[in-house]
C-alpha positions as CSV (number, residue, x, y, z in Angstrom):
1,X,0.0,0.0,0.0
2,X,1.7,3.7,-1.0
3,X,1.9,6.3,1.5
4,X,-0.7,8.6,0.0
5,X,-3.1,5.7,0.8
6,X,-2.3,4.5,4.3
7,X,-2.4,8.5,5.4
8,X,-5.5,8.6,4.4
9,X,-7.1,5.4,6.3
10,X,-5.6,7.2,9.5
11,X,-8.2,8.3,11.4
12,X,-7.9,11.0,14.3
13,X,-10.5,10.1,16.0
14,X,-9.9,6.8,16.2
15,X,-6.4,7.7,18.0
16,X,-8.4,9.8,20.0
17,X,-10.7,7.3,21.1
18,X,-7.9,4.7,22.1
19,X,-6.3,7.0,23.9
20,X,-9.5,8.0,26.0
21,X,-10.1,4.5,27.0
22,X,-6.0,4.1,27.8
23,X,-6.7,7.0,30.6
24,X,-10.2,5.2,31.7
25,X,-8.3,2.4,32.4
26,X,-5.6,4.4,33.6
27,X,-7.4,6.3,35.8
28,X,-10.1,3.7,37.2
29,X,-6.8,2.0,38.5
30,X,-5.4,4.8,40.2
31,X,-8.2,5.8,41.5
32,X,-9.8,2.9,42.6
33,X,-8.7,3.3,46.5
34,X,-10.5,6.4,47.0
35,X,-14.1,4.9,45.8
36,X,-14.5,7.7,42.9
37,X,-14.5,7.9,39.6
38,X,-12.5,10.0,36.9
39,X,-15.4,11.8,36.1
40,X,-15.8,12.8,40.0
41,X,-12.1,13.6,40.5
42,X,-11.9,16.6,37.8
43,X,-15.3,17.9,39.4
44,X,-13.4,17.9,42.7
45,X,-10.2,19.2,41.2
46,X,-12.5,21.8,39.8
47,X,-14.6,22.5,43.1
48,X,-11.0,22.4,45.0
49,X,-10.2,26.2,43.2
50,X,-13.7,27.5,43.1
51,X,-14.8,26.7,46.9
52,X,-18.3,28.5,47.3
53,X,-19.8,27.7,43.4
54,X,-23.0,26.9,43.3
55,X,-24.3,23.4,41.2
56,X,-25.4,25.4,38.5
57,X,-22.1,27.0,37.8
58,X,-20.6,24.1,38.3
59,X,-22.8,22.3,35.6
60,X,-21.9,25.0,33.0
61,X,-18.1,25.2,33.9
62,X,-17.7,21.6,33.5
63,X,-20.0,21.4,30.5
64,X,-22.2,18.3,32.4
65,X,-26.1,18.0,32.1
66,X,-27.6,18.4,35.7
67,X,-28.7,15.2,35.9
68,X,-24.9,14.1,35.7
69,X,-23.7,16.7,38.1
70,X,-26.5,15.8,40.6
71,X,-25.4,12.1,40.6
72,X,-21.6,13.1,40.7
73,X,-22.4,15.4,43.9
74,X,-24.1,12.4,45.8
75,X,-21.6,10.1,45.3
76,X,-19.0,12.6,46.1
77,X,-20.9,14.1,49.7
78,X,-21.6,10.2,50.5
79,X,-18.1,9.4,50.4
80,X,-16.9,12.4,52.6
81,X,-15.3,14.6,49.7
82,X,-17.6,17.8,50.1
83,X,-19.8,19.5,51.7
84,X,-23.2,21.3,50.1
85,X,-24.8,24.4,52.3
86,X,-27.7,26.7,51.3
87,X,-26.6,29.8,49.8
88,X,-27.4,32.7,52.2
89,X,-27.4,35.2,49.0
90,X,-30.3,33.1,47.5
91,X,-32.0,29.7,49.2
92,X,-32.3,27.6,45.7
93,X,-29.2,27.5,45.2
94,X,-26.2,25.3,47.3
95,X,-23.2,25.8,47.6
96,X,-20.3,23.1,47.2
97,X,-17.0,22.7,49.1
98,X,-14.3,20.3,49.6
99,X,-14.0,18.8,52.9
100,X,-10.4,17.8,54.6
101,X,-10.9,14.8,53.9
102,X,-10.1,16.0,49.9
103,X,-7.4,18.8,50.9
104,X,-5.8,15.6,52.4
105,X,-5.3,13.6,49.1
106,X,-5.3,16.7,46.2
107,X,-1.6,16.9,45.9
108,X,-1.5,12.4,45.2
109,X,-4.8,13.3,42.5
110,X,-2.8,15.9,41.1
111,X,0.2,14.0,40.5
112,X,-1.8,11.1,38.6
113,X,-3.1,13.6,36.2
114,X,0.4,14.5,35.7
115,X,2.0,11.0,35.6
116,X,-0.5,10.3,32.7
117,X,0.5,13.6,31.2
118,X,3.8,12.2,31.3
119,X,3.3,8.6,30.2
120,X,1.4,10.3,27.0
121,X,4.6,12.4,25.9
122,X,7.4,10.2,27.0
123,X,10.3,10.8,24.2
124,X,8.9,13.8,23.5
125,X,11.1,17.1,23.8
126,X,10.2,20.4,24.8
127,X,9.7,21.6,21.0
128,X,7.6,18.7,20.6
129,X,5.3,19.0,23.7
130,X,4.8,22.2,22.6
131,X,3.4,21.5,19.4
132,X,1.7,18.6,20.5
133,X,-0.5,21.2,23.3
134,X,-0.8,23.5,20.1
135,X,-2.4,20.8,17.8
136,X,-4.3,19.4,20.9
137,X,-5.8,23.0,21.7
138,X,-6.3,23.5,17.7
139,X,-8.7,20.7,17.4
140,X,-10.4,21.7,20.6
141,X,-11.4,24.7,19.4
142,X,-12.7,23.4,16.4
143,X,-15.0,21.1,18.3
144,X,-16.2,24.5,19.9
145,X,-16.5,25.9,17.1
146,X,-18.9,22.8,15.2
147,X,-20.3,22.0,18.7
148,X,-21.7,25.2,19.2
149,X,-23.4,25.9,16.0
């Protein structure tokens, strides 16, 4: 088969995809000793630098339908992560924080996030990693860009 040929039968979302169940598996691994989920992890990582937001915001910020959110949230206040409260500024809506029990393991969450970040661009150089976070953010924005229409 000629080159012209086999570059086109590549398929970017197909490497996207494989890659996205990689991490799952990644991830569920990792995280399996703290009883949550990727899903709930980035909402905490989220919730751990914007203490106070409210579920709605949080919904929008993280792009999840409420349903989603909602079951996320129950799971996470079940297991001791955070803590909802009524709003004092307006009674339907709660507030979310992270409870001690999360401050106590960010920093090992963190470094998972950044251990897969590394395992994904081992052999790269800097150059590279660069471009690589430039092509990344590029095709990002053109799911914006289509998603949003």
């Amino acid at each position: 088969m000629d080159k012209n040929k086999e570059e086109s039968k590549k398929s970017a979302g197909k490497i996207i995809n494989e890659l996205s169940r990689a991490a799952d598996i990644y991830f569920k691994t990792e995280f399996k000793k703290y009883s949550i989920g990727h899903a709930q992890i980035r909402t905490l990582l989220f919730l751990s630098r914007n203490e106070g937001i409210s579920q709605l915001e949080l919904s929008k910020s993280l792009n999840l339908d409420k349903s989603s959110i909602t079951s996320q949230l129950q799971t996470l206040e079940k297991n001791g992560y955070i803590s909802r409260h009524i709003s004092e500024a307006d009674a339907r809506m709660h507030q979310l924080n992270i409870t001690d029990k999360t401050r106590e393991i960010l920093r090992p969450l963190k470094k998972v996030f950044s251990s897969w970040t590394e395992i994904l661009l081992d052999g790269f150089d800097k150059k590279e990693r660069a471009i690589v976070f430039q092509y990344l953010e590029k095709m990002q924005n053109n799911v914006i860009k289509n998603y949003s229409k």
